[in-house]
N, C-alpha and C positions, 0 to 999 in steps of 0.2 A: 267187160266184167259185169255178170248179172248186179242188179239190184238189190240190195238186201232186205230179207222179206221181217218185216215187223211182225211182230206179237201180238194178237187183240190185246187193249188193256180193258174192253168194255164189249157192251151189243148193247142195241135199240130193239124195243117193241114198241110198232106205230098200232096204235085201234083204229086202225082204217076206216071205220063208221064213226068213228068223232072226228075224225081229217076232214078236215073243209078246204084239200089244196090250194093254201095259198101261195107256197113255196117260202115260207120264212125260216122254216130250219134248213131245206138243200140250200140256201143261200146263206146261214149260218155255217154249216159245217163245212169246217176248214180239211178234214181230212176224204170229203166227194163221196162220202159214204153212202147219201141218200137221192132218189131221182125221184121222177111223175110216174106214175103208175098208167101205165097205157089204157087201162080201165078204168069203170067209175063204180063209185061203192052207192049205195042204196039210194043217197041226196043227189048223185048227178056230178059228185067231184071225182078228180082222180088224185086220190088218196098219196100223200105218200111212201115210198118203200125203198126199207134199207138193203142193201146190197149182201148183206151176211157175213160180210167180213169187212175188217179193215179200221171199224174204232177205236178209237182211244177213250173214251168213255167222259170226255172233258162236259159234255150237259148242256154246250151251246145250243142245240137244236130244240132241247126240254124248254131250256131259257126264251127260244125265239120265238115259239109257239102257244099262240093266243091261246087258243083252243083246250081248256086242262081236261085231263085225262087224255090225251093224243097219242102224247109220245112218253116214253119209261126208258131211263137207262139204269143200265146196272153198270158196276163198275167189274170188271174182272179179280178175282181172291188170288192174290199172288200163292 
């Protein structure tokens, strides 16, 4: 029996030029939404990036991350 596909209830926008990859939000987010970016942004880090799908919009990874202005979640408008 397939898996039952969830609903966004949210999305991430990373500013990848304020990411200082340290990995505290893909270690924060419980739903694997975010990884390392195989590239590096302008400082020499590799930024992180969200996957496009698959949030729940709960703000852990906002919350993890030192860094303000990094990361923005929206919640999804039912």
């Amino acid at each position: 029996m397939p898996a039952a596909v969830k609903e966004d209830r949210g999305y991430i926008v990373i500013n990848e030029e304020e990411c200082k990859g340290c990995g505290l939000c893909i270690e924060a987010c419980v739903q694997k939404v975010l990884h390392s970016a195989p590239y590096l942004n302008r400082y020499g880090y590799h930024p992180a990036v969200y996957d496009g799908h698959g949030c729940n919009g709960c703000g852990l990874c906002f919350y993890a991350c030192p860094e303000p202005g990094a990361i923005t979640v929206y919640k999804a408008v039912a």
